[in-house]
TORKOL-4160 file (C-alpha; in steps of 0.2 Angstrom, whole numbers, padded with zeros to 4 digits, m for minus):
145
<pt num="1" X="0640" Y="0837" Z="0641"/>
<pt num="2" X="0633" Y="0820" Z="0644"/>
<pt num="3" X="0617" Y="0828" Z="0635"/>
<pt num="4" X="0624" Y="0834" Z="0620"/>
<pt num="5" X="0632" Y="0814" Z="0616"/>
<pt num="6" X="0614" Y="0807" Z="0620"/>
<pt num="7" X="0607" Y="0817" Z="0607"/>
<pt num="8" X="0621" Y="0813" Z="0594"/>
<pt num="9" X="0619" Y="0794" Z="0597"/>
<pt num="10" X="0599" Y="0795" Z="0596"/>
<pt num="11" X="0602" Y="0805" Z="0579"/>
<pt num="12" X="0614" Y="0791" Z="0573"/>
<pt num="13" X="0602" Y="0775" Z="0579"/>
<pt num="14" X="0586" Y="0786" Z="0571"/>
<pt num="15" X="0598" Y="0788" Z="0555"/>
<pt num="16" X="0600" Y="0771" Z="0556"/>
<pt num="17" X="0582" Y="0766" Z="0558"/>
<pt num="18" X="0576" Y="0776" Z="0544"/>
<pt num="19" X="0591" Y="0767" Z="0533"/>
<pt num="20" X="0586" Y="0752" Z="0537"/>
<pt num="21" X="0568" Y="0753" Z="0532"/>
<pt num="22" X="0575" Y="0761" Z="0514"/>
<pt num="23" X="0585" Y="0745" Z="0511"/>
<pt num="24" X="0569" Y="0735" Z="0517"/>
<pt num="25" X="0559" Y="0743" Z="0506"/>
<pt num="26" X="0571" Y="0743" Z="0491"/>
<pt num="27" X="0575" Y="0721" Z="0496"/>
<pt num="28" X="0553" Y="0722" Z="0495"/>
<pt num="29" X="0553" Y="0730" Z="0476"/>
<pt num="30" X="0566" Y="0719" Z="0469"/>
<pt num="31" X="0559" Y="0703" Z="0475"/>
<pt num="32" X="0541" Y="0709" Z="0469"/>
<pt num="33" X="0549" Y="0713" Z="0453"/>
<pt num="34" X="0558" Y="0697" Z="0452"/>
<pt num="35" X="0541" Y="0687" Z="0455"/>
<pt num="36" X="0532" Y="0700" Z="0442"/>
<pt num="37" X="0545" Y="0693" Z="0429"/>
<pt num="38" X="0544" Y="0674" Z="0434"/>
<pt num="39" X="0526" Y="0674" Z="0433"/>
<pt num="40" X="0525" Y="0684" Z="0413"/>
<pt num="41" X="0538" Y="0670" Z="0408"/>
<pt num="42" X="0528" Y="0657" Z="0412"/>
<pt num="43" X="0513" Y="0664" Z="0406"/>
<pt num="44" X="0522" Y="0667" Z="0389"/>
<pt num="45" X="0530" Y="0648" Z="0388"/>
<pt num="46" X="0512" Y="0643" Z="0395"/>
<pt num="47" X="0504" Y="0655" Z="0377"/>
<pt num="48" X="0518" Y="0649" Z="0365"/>
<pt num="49" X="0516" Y="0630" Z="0370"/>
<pt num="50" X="0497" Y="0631" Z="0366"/>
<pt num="51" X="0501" Y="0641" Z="0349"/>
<pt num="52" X="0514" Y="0627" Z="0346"/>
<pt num="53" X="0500" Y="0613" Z="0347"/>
<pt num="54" X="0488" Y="0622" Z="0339"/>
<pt num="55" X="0501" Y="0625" Z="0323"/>
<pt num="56" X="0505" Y="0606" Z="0323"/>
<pt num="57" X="0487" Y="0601" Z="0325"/>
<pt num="58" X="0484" Y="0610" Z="0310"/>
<pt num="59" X="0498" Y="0602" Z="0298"/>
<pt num="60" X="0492" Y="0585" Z="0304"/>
<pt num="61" X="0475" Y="0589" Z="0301"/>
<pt num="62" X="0482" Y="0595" Z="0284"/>
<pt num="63" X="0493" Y="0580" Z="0278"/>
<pt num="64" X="0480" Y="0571" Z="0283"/>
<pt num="65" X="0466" Y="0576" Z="0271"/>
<pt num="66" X="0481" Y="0577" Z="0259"/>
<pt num="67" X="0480" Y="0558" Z="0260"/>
<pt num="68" X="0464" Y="0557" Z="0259"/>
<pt num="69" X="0463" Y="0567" Z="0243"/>
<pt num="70" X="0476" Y="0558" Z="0235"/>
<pt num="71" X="0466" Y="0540" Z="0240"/>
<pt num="72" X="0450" Y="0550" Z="0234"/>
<pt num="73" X="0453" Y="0564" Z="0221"/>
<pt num="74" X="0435" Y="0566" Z="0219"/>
<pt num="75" X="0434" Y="0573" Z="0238"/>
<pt num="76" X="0441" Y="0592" Z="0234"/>
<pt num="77" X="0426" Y="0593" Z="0223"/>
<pt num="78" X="0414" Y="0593" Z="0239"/>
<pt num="79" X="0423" Y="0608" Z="0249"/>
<pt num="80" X="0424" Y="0597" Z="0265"/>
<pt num="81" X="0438" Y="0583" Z="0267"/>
<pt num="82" X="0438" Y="0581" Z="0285"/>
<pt num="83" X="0423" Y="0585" Z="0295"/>
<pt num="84" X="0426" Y="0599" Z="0310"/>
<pt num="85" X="0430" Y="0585" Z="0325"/>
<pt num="86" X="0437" Y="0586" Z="0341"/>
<pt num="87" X="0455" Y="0580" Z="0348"/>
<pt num="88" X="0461" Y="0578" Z="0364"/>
<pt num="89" X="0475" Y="0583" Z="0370"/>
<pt num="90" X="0487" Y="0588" Z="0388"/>
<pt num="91" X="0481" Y="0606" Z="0387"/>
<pt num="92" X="0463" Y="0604" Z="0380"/>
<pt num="93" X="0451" Y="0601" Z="0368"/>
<pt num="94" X="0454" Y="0605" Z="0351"/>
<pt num="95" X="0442" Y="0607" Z="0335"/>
<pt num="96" X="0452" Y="0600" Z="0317"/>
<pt num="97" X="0444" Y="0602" Z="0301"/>
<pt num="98" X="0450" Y="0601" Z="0282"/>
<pt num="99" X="0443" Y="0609" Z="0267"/>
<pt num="100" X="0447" Y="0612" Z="0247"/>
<pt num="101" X="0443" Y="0628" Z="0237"/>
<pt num="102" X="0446" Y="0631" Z="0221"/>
<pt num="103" X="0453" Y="0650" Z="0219"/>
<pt num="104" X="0464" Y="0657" Z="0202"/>
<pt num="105" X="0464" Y="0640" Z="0195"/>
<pt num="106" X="0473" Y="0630" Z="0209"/>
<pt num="107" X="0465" Y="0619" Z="0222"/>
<pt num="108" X="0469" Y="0625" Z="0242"/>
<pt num="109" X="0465" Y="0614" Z="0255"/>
<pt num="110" X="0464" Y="0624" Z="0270"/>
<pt num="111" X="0464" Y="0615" Z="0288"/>
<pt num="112" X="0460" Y="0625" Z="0303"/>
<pt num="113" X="0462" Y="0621" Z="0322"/>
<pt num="114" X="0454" Y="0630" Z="0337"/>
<pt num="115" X="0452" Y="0629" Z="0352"/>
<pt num="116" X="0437" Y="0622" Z="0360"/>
<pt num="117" X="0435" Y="0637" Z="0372"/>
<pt num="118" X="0446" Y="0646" Z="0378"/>
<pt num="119" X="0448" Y="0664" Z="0384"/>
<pt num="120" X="0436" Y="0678" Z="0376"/>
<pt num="121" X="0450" Y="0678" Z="0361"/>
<pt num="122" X="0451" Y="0662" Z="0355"/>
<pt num="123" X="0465" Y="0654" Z="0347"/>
<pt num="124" X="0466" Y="0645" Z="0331"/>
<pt num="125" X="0480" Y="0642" Z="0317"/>
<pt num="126" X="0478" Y="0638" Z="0298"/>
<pt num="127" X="0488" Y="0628" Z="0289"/>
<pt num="128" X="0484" Y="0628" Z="0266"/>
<pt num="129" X="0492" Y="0617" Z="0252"/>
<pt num="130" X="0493" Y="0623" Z="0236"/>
<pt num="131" X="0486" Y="0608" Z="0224"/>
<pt num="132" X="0486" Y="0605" Z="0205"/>
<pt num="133" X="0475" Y="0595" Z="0194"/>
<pt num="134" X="0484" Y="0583" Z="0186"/>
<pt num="135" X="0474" Y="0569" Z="0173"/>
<pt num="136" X="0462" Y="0559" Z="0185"/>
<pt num="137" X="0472" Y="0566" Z="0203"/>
<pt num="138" X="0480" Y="0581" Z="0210"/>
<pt num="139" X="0498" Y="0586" Z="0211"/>
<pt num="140" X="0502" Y="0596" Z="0228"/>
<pt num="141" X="0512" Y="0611" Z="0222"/>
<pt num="142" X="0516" Y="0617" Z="0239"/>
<pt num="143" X="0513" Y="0624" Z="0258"/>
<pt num="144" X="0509" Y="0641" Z="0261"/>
<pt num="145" X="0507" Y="0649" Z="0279"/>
């Protein structure tokens, strides 16, 4: 008789053995997924806060060379306002540049910025004003994205 408990209790602690290691393993998943899902977001805040400056470094490279062209009309008849140069910022190096094109009887000024390097895609945003001649000057008519 004393046999038959001993087994019962040692199928009861092997049952508990084997439920202990299920919840383990389940605690081991979900704190894996957890750090899985911490480490995306902050690769995506990380990617969105570089697209963020690169979008803002364009529109200031763009209102800039809308300044110049309004100092200087005759500058959108050469193509290049501002020359590509580089801009320091937190997160990098980044390359600005302005030009005008004349397209369907409108003027664009188009300013780019890129990243210096970067990965083996490498970023850039584009910012365009739509510009007008207007007697000895031009007329900004516009952004277009």
């Amino acid at each position: 008789m004393k046999e038959g408990k001993a087994m019962g209790r040692e199928s009861q602690q092997g049952s508990a053995v084997i439920w202990a290691l299920l919840v383990t393993i389940f605690a081991m998943m979900l704190a894996t997924a957890v750090c899985y899902t911490a480490y995306n977001s902050r690769k995506m805040a990380a990617s969105y806060e570089r697209e963020v400056t690169l979008r803002l470094a364009a529109e200031a490279a763009l209102l800039e060379a809308l300044q110049r062209v309004e100092k200087e009309p005759v500058l959108v008849d050469t193509g290049m306002i501002i020359a590509p140069r580089e801009v320091e910022t937190e997160k990098g190096t980044l390359v600005v540049q302005a030009a005008a094109e004349q397209k369907a009887g409108s003027y664009w000024l188009v300013a780019v910025a890129r990243e210096k390097s970067g990965d083996v895609w490498q970023r850039h945003k584009i910012a365009r004003a739509r510009l007008e001649k207007k007697e000895d000057g031009y007329v900004w008519k516009g952004r277009s994205r």
